[in-house]
N, C-alpha and C positions, 0 to 999 in steps of 0.2 A: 201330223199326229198319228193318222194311219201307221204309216212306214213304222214308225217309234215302236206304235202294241203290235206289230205285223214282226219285228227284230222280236218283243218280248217272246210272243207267244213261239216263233223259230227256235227262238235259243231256249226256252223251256225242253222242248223235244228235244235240240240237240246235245242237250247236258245230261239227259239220261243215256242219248249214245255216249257220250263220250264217256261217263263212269263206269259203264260196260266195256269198255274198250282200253280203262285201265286197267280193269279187274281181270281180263284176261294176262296170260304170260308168255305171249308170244305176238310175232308179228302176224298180220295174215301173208297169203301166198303170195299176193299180186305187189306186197310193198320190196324193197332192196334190199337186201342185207346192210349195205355203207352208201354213207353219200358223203358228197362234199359240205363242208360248214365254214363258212367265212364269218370271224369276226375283227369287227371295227368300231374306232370311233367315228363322231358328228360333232361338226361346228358351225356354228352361225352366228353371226356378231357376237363373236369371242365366247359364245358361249357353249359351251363341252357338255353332253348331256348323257352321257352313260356308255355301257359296251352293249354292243349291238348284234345282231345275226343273220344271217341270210344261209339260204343252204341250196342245191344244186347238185342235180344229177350227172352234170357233163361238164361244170363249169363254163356253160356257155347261158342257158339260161336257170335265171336267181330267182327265188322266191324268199321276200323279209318276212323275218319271224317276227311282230309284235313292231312296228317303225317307229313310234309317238316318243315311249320310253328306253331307256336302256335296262339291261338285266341286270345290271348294278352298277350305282354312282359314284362318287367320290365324294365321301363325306368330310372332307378338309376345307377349312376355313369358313369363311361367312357364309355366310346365307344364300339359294338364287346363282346367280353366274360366278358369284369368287370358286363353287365347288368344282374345278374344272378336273377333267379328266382328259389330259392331250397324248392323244400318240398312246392308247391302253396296248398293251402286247400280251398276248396268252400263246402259253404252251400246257401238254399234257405231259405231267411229270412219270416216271416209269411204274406209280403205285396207283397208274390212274386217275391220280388229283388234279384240277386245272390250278395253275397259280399264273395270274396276271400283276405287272405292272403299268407303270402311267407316270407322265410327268404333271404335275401339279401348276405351275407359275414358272416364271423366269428370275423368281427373286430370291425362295427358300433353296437351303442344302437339301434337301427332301425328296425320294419318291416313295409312291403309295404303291401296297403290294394286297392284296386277298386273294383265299384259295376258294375252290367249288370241290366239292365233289361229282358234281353232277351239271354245272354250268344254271341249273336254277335255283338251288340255295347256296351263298355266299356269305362265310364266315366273317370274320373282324377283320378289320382293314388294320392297317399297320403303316405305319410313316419315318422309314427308317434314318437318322438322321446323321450325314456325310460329311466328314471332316476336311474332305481333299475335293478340291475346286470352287469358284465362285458360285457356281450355282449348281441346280443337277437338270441338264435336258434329255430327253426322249432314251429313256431308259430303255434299254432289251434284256432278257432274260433265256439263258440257256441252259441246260442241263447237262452236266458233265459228266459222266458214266463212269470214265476211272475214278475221277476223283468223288464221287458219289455225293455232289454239290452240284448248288445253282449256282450261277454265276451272273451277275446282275450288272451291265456295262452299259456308260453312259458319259454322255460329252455335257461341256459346259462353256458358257460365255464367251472363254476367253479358245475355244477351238480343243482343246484336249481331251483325252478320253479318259476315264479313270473306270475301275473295275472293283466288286465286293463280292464274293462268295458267301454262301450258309447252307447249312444241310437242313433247317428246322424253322426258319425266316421268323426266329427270335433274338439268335445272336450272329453277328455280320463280322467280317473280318474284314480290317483297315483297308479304306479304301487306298488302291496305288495306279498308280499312270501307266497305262498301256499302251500300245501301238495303235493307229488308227487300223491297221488290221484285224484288230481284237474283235472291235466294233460288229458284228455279224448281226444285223439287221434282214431277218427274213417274208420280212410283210410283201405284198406285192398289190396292186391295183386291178379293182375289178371293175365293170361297170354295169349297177344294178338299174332296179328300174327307176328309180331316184339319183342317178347319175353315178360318177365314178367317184368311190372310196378306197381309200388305203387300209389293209389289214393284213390278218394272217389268215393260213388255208389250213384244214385241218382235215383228214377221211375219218369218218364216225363214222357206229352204228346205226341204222336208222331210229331206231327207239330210241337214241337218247336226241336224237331233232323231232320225233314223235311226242316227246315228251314236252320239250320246247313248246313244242307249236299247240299241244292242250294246255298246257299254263298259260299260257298268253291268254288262248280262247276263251277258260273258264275266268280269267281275268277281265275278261271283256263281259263275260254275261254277267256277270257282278258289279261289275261299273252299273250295267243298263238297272238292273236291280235297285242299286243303290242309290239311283238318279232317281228315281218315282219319288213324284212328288202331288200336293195337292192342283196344281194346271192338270193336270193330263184325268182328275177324278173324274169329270163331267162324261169321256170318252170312256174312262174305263171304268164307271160304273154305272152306265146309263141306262143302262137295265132294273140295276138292284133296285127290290122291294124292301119296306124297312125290315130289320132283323128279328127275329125272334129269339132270346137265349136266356139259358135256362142256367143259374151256377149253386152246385148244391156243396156246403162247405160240409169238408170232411174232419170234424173238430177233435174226433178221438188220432187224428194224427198230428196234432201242434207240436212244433219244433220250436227251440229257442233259435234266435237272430240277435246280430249285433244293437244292441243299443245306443251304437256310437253314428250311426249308417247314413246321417244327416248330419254334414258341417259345412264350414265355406273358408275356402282359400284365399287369402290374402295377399296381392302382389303388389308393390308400388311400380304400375304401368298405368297410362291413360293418366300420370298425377291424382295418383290413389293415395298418396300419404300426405307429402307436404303440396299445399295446395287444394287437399280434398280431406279424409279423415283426421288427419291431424291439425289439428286448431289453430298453429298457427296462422295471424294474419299478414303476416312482414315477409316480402320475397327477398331473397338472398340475406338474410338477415346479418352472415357473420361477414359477405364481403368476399366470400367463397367459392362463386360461380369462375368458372375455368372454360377457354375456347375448350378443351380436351372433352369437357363433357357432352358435345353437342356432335355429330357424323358427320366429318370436314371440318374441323375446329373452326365453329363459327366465333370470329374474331369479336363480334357483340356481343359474343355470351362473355361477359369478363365479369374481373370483382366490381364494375360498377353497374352491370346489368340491374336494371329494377329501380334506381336511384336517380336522380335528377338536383342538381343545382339550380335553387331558384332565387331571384335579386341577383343584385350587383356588388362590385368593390367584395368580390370574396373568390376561394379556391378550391377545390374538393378533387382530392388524389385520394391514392391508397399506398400504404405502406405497410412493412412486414419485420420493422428492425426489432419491436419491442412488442411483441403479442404477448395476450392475456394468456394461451396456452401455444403451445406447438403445434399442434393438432390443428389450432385455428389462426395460422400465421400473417395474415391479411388485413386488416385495418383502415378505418375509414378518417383521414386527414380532413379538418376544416379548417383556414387560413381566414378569420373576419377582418377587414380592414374598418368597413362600418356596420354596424349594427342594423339588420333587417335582414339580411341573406339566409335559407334556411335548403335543410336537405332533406328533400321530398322522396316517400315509396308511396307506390300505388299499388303494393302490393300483389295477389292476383289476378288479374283481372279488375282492378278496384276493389278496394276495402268494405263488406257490408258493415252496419251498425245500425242497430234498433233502437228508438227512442227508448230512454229509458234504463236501457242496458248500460254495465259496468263491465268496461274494456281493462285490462290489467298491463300496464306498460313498465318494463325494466330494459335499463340498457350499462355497458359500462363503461365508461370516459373518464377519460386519463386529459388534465389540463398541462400542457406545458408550458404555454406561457399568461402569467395575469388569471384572476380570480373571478369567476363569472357563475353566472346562470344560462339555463335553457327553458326554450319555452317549446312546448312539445301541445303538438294542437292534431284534430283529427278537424279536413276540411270537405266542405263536399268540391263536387267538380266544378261545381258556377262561383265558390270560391265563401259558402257561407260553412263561420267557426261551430261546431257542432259538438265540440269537447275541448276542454285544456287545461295545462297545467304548467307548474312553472320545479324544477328538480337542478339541484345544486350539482355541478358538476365539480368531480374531486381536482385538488389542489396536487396533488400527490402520482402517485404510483393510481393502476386501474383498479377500480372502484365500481360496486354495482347500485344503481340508482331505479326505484322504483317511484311508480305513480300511477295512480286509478283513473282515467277517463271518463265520464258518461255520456252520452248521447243525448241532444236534445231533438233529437230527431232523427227517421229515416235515410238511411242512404243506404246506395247497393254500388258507389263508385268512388268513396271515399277518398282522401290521402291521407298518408302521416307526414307531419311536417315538423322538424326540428331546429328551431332557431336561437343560435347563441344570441343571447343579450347585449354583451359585451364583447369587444375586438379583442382578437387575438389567437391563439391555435390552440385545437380541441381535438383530441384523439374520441374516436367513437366504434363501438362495436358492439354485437349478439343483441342488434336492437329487434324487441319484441315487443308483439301487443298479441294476447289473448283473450277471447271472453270468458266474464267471470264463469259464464251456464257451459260448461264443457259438460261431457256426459260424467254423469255423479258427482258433479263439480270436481274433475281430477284437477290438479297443479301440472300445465304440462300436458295438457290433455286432449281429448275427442270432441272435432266437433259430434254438438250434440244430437242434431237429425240424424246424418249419416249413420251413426253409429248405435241409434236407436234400431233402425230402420234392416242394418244386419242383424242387430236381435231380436230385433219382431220372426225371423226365419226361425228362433229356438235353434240356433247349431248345438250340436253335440261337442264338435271342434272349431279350431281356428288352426290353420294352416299357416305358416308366416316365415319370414319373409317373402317367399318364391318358388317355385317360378325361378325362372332364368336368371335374376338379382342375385339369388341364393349363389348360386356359382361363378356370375360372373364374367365379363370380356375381358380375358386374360386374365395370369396369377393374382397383380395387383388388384385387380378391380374385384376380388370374391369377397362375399359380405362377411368379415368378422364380428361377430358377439361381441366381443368386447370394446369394440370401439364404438357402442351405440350405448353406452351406459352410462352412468356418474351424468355430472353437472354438464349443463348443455354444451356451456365453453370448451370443455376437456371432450368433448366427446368428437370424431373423426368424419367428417364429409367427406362424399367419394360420388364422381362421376355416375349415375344413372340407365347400366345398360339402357335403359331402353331412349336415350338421347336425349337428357336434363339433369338435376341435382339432387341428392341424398342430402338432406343435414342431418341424417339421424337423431332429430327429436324425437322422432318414433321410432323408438328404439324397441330392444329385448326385453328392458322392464316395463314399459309401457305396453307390449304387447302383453307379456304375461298377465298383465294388473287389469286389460282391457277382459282377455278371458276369465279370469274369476269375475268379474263384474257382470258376467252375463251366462254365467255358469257352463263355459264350454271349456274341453279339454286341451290344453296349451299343445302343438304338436309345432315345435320347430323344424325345419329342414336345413341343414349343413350340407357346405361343398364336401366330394368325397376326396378331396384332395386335389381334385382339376377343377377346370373351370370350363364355361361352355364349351360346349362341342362347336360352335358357331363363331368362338370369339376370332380378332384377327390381329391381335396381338400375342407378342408373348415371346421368348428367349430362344423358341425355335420356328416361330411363323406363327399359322394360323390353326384353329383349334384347339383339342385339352392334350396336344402332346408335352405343352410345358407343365404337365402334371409338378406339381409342387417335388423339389427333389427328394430323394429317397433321405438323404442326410440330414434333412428338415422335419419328416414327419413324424418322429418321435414329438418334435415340439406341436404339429398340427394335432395330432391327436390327443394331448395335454391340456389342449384348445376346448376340444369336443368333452372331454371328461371332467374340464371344469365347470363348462355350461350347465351339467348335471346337478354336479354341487353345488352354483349358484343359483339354480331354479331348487333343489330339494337340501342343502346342508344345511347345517348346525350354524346358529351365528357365530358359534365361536372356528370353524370353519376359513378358510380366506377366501373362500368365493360367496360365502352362506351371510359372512360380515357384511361382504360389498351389499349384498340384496339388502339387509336389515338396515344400513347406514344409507340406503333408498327410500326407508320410511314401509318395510312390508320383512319382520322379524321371522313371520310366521312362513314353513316350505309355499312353493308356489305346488308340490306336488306332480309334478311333471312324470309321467307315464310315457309317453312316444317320443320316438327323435327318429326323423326323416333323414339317410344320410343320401346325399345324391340327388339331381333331378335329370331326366328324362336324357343320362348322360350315354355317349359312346360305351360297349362294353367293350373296350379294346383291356390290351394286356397292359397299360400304364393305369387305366381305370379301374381293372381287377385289383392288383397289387395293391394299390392305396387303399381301395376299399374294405377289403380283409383285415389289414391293417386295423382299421377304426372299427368295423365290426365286432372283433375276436378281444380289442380290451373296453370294449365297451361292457360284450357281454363278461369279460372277467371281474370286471369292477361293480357293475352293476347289474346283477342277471336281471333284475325285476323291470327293467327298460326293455321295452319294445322299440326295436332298430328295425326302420322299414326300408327295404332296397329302393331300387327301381329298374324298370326294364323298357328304359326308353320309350319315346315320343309317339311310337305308333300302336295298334292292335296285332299287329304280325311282322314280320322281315328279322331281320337279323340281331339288332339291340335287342328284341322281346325274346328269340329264342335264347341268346346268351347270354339275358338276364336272368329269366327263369334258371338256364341248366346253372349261373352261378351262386343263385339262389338255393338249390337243390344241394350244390355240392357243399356249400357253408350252414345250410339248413338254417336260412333266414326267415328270420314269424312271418313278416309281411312284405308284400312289394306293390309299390308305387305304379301303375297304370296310366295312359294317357291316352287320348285318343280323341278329336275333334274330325266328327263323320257328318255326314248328311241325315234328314228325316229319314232316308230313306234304308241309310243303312242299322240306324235303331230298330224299326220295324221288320228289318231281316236277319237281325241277331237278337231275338229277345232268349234265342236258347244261349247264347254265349257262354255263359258264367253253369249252366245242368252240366254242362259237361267237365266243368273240373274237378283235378282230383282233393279230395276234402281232407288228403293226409299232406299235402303240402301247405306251402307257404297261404298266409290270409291275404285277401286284397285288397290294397286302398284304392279306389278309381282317384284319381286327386284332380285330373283336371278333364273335363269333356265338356263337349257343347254338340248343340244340331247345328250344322251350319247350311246354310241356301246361298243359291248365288246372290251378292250385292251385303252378306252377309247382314239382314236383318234378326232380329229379336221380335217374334211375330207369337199369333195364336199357334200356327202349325209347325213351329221348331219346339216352341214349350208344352204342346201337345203329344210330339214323339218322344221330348224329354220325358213327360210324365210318362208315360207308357212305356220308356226301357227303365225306369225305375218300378213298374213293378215287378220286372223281372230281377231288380238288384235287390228288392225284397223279400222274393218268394227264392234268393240265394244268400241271404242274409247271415248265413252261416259261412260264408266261405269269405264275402265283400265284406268287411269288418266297415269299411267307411267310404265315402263319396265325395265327393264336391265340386261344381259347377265352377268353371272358368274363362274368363276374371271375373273379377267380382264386382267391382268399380271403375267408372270412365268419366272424366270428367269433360261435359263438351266444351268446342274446339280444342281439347291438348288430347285427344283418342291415339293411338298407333292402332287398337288394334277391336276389332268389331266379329262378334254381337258380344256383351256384356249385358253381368243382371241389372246393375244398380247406374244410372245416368242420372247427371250433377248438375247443378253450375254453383254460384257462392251462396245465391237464395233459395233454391229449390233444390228437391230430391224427386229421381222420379226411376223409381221403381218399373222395373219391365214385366209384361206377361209371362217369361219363365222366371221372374224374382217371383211370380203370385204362386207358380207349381213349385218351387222349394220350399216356399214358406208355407203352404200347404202341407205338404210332409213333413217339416218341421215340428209343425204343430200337431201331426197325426199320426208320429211316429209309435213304432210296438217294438215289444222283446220278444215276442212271440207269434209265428208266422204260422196261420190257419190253413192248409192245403185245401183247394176246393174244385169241382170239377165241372167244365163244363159244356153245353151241348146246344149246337145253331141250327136256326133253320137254313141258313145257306153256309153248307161246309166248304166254299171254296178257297185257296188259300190266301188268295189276296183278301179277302173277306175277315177271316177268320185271323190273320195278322193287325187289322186295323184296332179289336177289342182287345184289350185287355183289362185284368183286376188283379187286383193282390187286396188279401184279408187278414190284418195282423190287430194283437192282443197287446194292451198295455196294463201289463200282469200288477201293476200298483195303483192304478187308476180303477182297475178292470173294467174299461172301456173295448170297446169291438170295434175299428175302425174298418170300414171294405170302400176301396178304392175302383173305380172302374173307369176305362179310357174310351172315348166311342173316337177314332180317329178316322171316320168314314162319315161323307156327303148326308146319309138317312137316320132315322132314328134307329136306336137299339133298345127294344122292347125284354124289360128283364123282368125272367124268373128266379128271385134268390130263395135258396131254401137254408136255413140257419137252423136245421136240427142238431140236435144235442148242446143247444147254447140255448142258456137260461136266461133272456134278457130281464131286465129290472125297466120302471119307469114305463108309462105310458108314451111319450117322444122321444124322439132323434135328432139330431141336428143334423142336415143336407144342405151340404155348401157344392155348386156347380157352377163353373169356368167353361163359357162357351162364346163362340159367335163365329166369325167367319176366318180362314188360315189366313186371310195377310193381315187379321185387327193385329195392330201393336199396342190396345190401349186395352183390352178386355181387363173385365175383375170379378173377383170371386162373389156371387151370392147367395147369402145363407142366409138358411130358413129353418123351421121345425115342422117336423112331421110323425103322423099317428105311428107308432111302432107298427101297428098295421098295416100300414102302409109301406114299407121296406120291402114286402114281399114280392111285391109289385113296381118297377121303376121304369120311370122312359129315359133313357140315355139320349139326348139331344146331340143331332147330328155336330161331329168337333168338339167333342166336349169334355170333360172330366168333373167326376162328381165324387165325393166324399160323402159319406154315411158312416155319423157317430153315436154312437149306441152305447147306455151303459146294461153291465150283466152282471149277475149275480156270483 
């Protein structure tokens, strides 16, 4: 631990060298005018991990610049090791530009090409895609000076070389077969202090490997920054006395702030929809599950997954000759020789049911041979009947059949069992059971805890579908609108990025109908025409290069423009009809639409998205169309989302970023420093994450604390929201989450209790207020924070304050020029120690007099509600 604050406290000092040493415009005496600069790639169990550098006064001895990472990756295909970067090759083009290639796989027509200017920022990658040869290997790149072209050369599979020039590395001229002479490979082999790599040599000026080598460095003291965490407080404040601080609100300068600034995003990940908020209890219901949807097509994910043959003298297939819709082509055969055989779901996990409770069961079956009944029972697991009924199965064509269940008792492992009466063969399918108590008794609806339990938070919005869903593994799999609507039957199941099933029962009108019911503002997200950046399917390999074609997105955008009219038309309308013939005549009033998430800003991603931008806002100026700019807080997708944001003069852009505690409390200025004449910002997905990634007191405690900084910028952050939102245990992928499941319980985590906190304490108007420690130092003085915002319809005064530090924080608030009313306050405080996961909020009342005066408990965050005059 020594060593650790021994680096901190080093690299404090040495980062004010080094800003000094930017700031200057020349070299000193003693450095080189040129040196040598070798760059290369790195492999190890297949896995390709960036372009690399080393540099070298004599080329005899190397010194690496930055070894861990590379200075840029290959952002094609999946996730982790698919993003391979083989054999990178860089040259400096005669305008000074670096432009590198790479081979990708041994399987796509593809190489990847980006340029630098500078070797440490690096523009959009680009995946140009080759007509001529089985595959494309180890690409070289040269520059042709007569012909004032690249020329980009490269062999494949089958031994052949083939050749593509460009002057502007957006349009490539037909690849043709050349001579293995063409071939000019100038890499050569060095041996650093990490062994011998292959690359190319380059003589540079020493400032731009100067330059290099403080990027890395200032990267490195940021890392250590960003790593402080609550283990190391004991060491590094074992000193501090508790604090004294004094915050005096400056009222005569309130600003308005978004009113929108608190909502929650919605993804079905972790079996956040079917399985978790959506009510149904019947798994695979239509018969629909597909190996395809599962990573390795697991052969038992099939249409019989969930379902079991129980008794004897009987047969249970699936079949697809004569479905109730197209959409849902798969059907469930029962063959009775004798009567007693029945075909059991255990739906998720086991079926819960309450005594007492009314379960709503429809299904529809098609008899084709002989005239019968069914008997449809809910049993427990030891085999006792706890509901049933007996429902006439059609003589005919399919038929839909309903029946009420109730429960004579508790169970949390249920099954449904359906048993034909009489021999013979019975088509079955869309068998369902719901409880009656969905939230607001919907038809089709929410379970009701879960969904209580999100609007206990008071969102402003609801984010939906995604998240990565929203776009998609590969073209086919992006989530269309329209296929999540109308009657369950007619509506389209699709594979599960995240490796399970959609049946789209929780669809687009059911999300819409979820947000009026709890009065947040509906904000869908559409693909922008691609689909992940991570997918690995698709018409030209891996990633969003099978952008939807250009000759199709007349109709995708038609897509996107209908949505509008069906959440805001006129019933007489054809999209405005569908909603009303949903049972909801009246607009859903839709304001936002999210196009894009946290996609490549490549040039097939620009294209498309302009596109859907430019007639959204022609048709519809009064929509707010939010970008995005990719998955991180800095690099490359954020700068060229922004500059594409700027040049299309887009309202808002979409944000992401999942950092550490640590890097919350070293960016709480983030958001001062933007400019307030551009685009608004939605943060849509962040989290604090720790190693082992828990949901603890001291992630939901830096949470709180960089939201008051998103409220004391509340003018520029139009909205926010924590991600994901739901996890159901054992079906998790992906941790820490607010809200954790199972069929009977909800259980809410310690940063579910800090949004729903602000939730509740949200303002339109942000109180400027200032203030002064007894210990100024910086680590100190980053751990407090407060924000004090006005809820101008209430006029309430809420002040927010974060003690994220070991001691107490002894406050002086001073609330001159605010006219409080009422003798009490309400003071709600969330504290206890950084790894509780179980902490909760307690509220109390106290003398208005007493606000002046507060103790901030070490770890803690406290709320004071005040009303004023």
């Amino acid at each position: 631990m020594k060593s650790c604050l021994f680096a901190f406290v080093v690299c404090c000092g040495w980062l004010a060298h080094t800003s000094a040493a930017f700031a200057g415009n020349s070299a000193r005496n003693n450095e080189p005018d040129s040196v040598y600069l070798f760059s290369y790639g790195t492999s190890k169990n297949n896995y390709h991990n960036g372009l690399h550098f080393a540099w070298s006064r004599d080329q005899q001895q190397w010194h690496l610049i930055g070894n861990e990472y590379g200075y840029v990756r290959s952002d094609y295909s999946r996730w982790g090791s698919e993003k391979k970067m083989i054999n990178p090759y860089l040259i400096q083009g005669p305008n000074g530009v670096w432009q590198c290639v790479w081979g990708l796989n041994d399987r796509d027509k593809l190489f990847a090409q980006v340029s630098s200017p500078d070797l440490v920022y690096w523009g959009r990658q680009s995946y140009p895609l080759m007509a001529a040869g089985a595959n494309v290997l180890k690409p070289v790149i040269q520059y042709n000076a007569q012909q004032a072209h690249y020329a980009i050369t490269y062999t494949e599979a089958g031994g052949k070389y083939y050749q593509v020039t460009t002057k502007d590395f957006k349009t490539y001229s037909p690849a043709v077969e050349v001579p293995a002479a063409k071939y000019t490979d100038g890499s050569l082999t060095v041996n650093l202090p990490t062994g011998k790599v292959t690359g190319q040599l380059h003589r540079v000026p020493w400032t731009m490997v100067d330059k290099l080598i403080k990027t890395w460095e200032i990267k490195q003291y940021r890392n250590i920054q960003y790593g402080e965490n609550s283990t190391q407080d004991a060491q590094r404040f074992a000193a501090l006395k508790p604090v004294e601080a004094k915050i005096t609100v400056q009222a005569a300068q309130a600003k308005p702030i978004s009113d929108l600034l608190l909502g929650v995003f919605f993804e079905d990940i972790n079996y956040a929809a079917d399985g978790g908020l959506y009510a149904e209890l019947i798994q695979n219901r239509d018969f629909e599950y597909a190996p395809g949807d599962r990573e390795g097509h697991d052969k038992a994910w099939n249409s019989t997954h969930s379902w079991t043959l129980k008794g004897d003298n009987a047969s249970f297939t699936i079949d697809s000759v004569a479905p109730i819709h197209v959409n849902n082509p798969h059907y469930a055969v029962l063959n009775i020789e004798t009567p007693g055989a029945a075909l059991v779901n255990a739906g998720f996990d086991g079926i819960p049911v309450k005594k007492g409770s009314p379960y709503n069961l429809s299904l529809f079956t098609k008899q084709v041979a002989g005239k019968g009944k069914l008997l449809v029972r809910l049993v427990s697991k030891e085999g006792t009947v706890l509901a049933q009924a007996t429902i006439a199965a059609s003589a005919a064509g399919w038929k839909k059949s309903k029946a009420i269940l109730t429960a004579t008792a508790d169970a949390t492992d249920a099954r449904l069992e359906l048993q034909p009466l009489v021999k013979g063969r019975v088509l079955l399918d869309m068998i369902s059971l719901f409880p009656q108590k969905t939230f607001k008794g919907r038809e089709n609806g929410l379970r009701a805890d879960l969904a209580q339990t999100i609007a206990d938070i008071h969102p402003r919005f609801i984010r939906f579908p995604g998240g990565c869903v929203a776009h998609g593994d590969g073209l086919g799999n992006i989530y269309r609108w329209k296929n999540t609507i109308g009657p369950l039957e007619a509506r389209k199941p699709q594979r599960n990025l995240w490796g399970y099933h959609q049946t789209a029962g929780l669809g687009y009108f059911e999300y819409f109908r979820y947000c009026e019911d709890i009065g947040a503002e509906p904000l869908p997200v559409l693909a922008a025409g691609v689909p992940c950046q991570n997918s690995g399917v698709g018409p030209t390999g891996g990633g969003q290069q099978g952008g939807i074609p250009m000759d199709q997105m007349d109709e995708y955008v038609q897509e996107v423009l209908d949505l509008i009219e069906y959440a805001n038309g006129d019933v007489k309308t054809t999209w405005g009809k569908k909603r009303a013939e949903a049972g909801h005549p009246q607009p859903f009033n839709l304001k936002y639409v999210g196009i894009g998430n946290e996609d490549l800003i490549t040039d097939v991603f620009e294209e498309r998205f302009a596109l859907i931008y430019n007639a959204v806002k022609a048709k519809y100026p009064g929509i707010t169309v939010i970008g995005t700019v990719g998955p991180f807080y800095e690099g490359t997708d954020y700068e060229e989302g922004w500059e594409l944001a700027d040049k299309l003069k887009v309202p808002m852009v979409d944000e992401h970023y999942y950092v550490s505690p640590g890097w919350l409390i070293h960016n709480q200025d983030y958001y001062d420093r933007y400019d307030r004449h551009k685009s608004k910002v939605y943060l849509g997905e962040y989290a604090a994450h720790l190693s082992g990634r828990p949901n603890n007191l001291e992630t939901a405690l830096s949470e709180a604390l960089y939201l008051t900084a998103l409220e004391r910028n509340g003018d520029v952050v139009s909205m926010t929201s924590y991600a994901p939102l739901l996890a159901k245990e054992g079906h998790t992928q992906w941790n820490p989450d607010l809200i954790y499941f199972n069929n009977t319980e909800v259980k809410p985590t310690v940063g579910y209790q800090v949004q729903k906190l602000y939730g509740l304490h949200a303002g339109d108007q942000y109180l400027p207020a200032a203030i002064s420690l007894s210990n100024e130092q910086d680590g100190v003085k980053k751990r407090i924070a407060y924000s004090i915002v006005r809820d101008t319809k209430s006029k309430d005064l809420v002040v927010k304050m974060v003690n994220l530090l070991p001691v107490t924080v002894n406050t002086s608030l001073d609330l001159a020029g605010i006219d409080v009313a009422g003798p009490e306050a309400i003071k709600t405080v969330l504290q206890g120690q950084p790894a509780d996961k179980n902490a909760t909020p307690v509220e109390s009342t106290i003398a208005v007099s007493g606000i002046s005066k507060l103790e901030l408990p070490a770890y803690s965050f406290t709320v004071i509600r005040v009303k004023t005059k």
